[in-house]
N, C-alpha and C positions, 0 to 999 in steps of 0.2 A: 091145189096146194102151192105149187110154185107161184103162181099169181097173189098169194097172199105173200108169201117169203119177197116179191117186188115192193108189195107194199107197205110191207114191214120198214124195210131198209128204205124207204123212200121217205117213210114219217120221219124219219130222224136224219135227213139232209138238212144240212140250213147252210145259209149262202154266207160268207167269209169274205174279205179280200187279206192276202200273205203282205202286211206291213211292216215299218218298223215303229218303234215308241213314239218319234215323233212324226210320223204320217207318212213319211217318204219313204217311195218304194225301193226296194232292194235294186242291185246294179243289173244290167242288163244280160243273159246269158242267154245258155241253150238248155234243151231238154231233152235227155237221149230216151229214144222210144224201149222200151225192152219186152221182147217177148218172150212166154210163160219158161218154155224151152230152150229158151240159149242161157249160155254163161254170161254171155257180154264182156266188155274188154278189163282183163287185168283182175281175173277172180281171183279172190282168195285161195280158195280152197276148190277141190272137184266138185259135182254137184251132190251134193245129199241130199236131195228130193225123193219120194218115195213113188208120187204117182204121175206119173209120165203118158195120161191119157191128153186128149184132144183138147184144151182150156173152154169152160164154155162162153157164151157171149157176156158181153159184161152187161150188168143189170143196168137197165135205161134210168135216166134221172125224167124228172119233171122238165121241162124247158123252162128255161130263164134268160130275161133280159141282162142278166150281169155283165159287163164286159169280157173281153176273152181274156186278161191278165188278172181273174177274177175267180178264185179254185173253190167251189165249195166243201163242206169239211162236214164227217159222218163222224158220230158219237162212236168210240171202240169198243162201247158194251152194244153198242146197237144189235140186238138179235137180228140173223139174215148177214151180216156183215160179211163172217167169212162163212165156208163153207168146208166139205170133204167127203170122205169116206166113212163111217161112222166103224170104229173099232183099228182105223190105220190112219199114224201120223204121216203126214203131209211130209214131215223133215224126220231122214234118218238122224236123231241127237247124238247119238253115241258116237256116230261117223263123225259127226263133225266135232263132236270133241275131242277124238282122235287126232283128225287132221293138222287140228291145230296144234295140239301138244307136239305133234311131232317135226314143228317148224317153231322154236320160241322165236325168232325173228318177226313173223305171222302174228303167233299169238299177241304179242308186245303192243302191233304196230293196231290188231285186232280191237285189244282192251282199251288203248286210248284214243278210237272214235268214240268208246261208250263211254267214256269218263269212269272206268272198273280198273283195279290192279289186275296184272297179269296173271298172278295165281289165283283171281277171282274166277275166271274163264269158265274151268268147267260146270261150275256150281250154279254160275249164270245161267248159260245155257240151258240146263237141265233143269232152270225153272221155269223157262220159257215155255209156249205152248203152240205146237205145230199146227196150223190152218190154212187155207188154201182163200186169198180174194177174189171176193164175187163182183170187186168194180177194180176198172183202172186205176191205179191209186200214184199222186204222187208222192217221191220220196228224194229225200237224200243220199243216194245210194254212195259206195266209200271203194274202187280196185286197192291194188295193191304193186306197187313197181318202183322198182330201186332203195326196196328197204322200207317204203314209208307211205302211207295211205293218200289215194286220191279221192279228192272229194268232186262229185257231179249232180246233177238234177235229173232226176229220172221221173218216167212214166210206167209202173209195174203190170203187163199184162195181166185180167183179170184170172186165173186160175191158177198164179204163182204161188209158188208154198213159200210159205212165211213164216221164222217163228214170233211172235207176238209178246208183250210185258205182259203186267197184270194190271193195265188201263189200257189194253188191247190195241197199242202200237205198234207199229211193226217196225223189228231191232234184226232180224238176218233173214237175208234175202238166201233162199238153199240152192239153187242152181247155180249159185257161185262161191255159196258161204260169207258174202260180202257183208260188214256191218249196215245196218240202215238208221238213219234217225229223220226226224220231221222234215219235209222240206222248206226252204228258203223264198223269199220273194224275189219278184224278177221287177225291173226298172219298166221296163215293158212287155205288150205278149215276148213270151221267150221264142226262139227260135227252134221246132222240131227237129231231129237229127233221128237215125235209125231207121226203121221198115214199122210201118204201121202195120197193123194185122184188121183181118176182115172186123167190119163192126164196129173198127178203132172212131170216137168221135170227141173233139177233145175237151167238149160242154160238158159227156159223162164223167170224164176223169175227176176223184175226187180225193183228198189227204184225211187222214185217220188220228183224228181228232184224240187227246187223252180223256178217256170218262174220269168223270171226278170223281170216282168211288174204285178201290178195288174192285177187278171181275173175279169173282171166283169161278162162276161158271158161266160159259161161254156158250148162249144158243146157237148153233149151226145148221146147214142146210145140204143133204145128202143129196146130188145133182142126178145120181146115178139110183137112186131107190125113191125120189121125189120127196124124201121120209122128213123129218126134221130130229135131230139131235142135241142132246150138252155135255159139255166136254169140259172138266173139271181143267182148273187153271193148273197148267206146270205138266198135268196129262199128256202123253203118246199115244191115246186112244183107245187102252184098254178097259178103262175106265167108262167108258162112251155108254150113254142110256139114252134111249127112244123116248121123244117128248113130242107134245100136242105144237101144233103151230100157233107161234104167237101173234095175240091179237092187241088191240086198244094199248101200245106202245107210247107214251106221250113221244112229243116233241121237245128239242131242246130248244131253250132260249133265245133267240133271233139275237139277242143283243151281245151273242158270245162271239170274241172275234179272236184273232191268235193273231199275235206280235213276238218280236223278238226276245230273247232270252232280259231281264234285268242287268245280268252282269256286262250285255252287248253293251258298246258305246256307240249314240244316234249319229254321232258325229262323223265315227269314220266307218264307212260300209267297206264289207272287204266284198270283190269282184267273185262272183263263181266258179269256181274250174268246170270248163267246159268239155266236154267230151268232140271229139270230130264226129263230122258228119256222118262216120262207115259205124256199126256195129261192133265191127272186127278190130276199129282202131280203138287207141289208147287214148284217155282224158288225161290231160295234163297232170306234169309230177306233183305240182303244186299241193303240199300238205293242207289240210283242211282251214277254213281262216275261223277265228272263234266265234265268230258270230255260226258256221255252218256245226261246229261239235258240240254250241250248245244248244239243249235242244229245247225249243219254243215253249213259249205259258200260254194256257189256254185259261180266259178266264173273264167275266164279265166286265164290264166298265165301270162298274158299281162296287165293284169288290177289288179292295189293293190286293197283291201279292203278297203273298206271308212270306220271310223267311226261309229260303229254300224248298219253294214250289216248284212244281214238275216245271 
C-alpha cells in the first residue's frame, strides 16, 4: 500500500524551472535547510505542531536530468501529497490563533506576508487545513524580528506540519507559526545553509504547485497505520474517513510552468534575504521585496492570466 501512495504522488511530479516573465532567473541566494522539529531562526510564534514523532523519509522522485537550479513542482490536490494521522490535526489551530492574537504587532506583521487584513487572521487560519509533507518541499518561509517580517528560501523537511489553502499550498509552517508562501527563483544553484537530515537529497526536494480547482477533500496517507484517508478541506481531523488507495491519478500537463507574480516588474528583480549559514542564526531584517509576497501563477503557456489569478 505504501508503494502505491509513492506512485501516486510520483505521477503527478512534472519538471518546472522557478523563472521570471521574461526568462531570466531570479538573483542569486541561499536556501536554509529546516528540519521537521526545529523552530528555525526568528519564529513567530511557539510551535503548534501536534505530532512530534520521528519525520518519515521523504518520498523518492524519479531521477531526472534537469539541472540543479531546476525545482520540480507536485499538483497540491495531488492524492499521497501530504500525509498524517487520520482523526489528529498536524497543527494545533486554536493555539496558533491564540498566539497571535495575543501579540497584534505579530499578527500585523503575520497578515501582510499573506496579502489578508489583520482582523482577517483568525478566520484564515481556521480555514486552513492541518497536514503533514510526505516530500521535501520548497518554500518561502517569512521570521519575524525587529517588528517586521523576514523573508528566506527554505527546504521544509518532509514530515513538517503544515497548514495548507484550498489549492493545497502551504501558508504556515507550525513549528514556528511562520507565514509560508511559494518560493522564488535563484540566479543560480542556490547555496545550502542549515543541517541536512538523513535521506536529505536535493533532486527530491520539490515546491507545491496551486491545483487549479478548489480541494475540498484532500487524500492522505497514514505512515503509522499504512491506511489511506480524506480529510475535508478547513478540517482538524475529526472529520477524517478511511478510503481505498488511489489508483490511475492522470498526470499534469508538462507544459505547466510557474513564473512570477503579473504585478512583478521583469525589470527590476529584488535580491533574496538570506538566512546565514547556522540554523540558530537570524536571516536578514530586510522586509520581504514584492516580487517574494506575491505569490507566483501557476499556469500553461497557452493560456493568459485572467484578472486576478492565484
Amino acid at each position: 500500500m505504501a508503494m502505491i501512495g509513492l506512485a501516486v504522488v510520483a505521477a503527478v511530479v512534472l519538471t518546472v524551472v522557478l523563472t521570471r516573465p521574461d526568462g531570466t532567473k531570479e538573483s542569486r541566494g541561499e536556501v536554509l535547510l529546516q528540519a521537521a522539529g526545529k523552530s528555525g531562526p526568528d519564529p513567530f510564534t511557539e510551535s503548534t505542531a501536534r505530532d512530534d514523532d520521528t519525520p518519515p523519509s521523504a518520498t523518492p522522485l524519479p531521477s531526472s536530468s534537469a539541472s540543479a537550479n531546476v525545482t520540480r513542482g507536485v499538483d497540491g490536490s495531488a492524492p499521497g501529497l501530504y500525509g498524517g494521522t487520520r482523526k489528529v490535526g498536524a497543527c494545533d489551530v486554536e493555539k496558533q490563533v491564540d498566539a497571535l492574537g495575543q501579540d497584534p504587532a505579530k499578527n500585523k506583521a503575520f497578515a501582510s506576508v499573506l496579502g489578508i487584513d489583520a482582523a482577517a487572521v483568525p478566520a484564515y487560519l481556521r480555514a486552513l487545513t492541518p497536514v503533514q509533507l510526505r516530500m521535501d518541499a520548497r518554500v518561502t518561509n517569512h521570521g519575524y524580528r525587529d517588528g517586521a517580517p523576514t523573508a528566506y528560501q527554505a527546504v521544509l523537511q518532509a514530515g513538517t506540519a503544515v497548514l495548507v489553502d484550498d489549492r493545497g499550498v502551504p501558508r504556515v509552517r507550525c513549528a514556528c507559526g511562520n507565514p509560508l508562501l511559494p518560493p522564488v527563483a535563484q540566479r543560480s544553484t542556490p547555496k545550502r545553509t542549515g543541517d541536512a537530515w538523513p535521506g536529505y537529497r536535493s533532486s527530491d526536494v520539490v515546491f507545491v504547485a496551486p491545483a487549479t480547482h478548489v480541494v475540498n477533500v484532500f487524500v492522505m496517507y497514514d505512515p503509522k497505520s499504512g491506511k489511506w484517508f480524506e480529510r475535508d478541506k478547513g478540517d482538524t481531523g475529526t472529520g477524517d474517513k478511511e478510503t481505498q488507495p488511489p489508483v490511475n491519478q492522470p498526470s499534469p500537463s508538462p507544459s505547466l510552468s510557474l513564473s512570477s507574480s503579473p504585478s512583478s516588474s521583469p525589470s527590476s528583480p529584488s535580491p533574496s534575504t538570506s538566512p546565514s549559514a547556522s540554523e540558530s542564526a537570524s536571516p536578514s531584517a530586510s522586509s520581504p521585496s514584492s516580487e517574494q509576497e506575491q505569490p507566483p501563477e501557476y499556469r500553461s503557456p497557452e493560456t493568459p492570466p485572467s484578472p486576478g489569478a492565484y
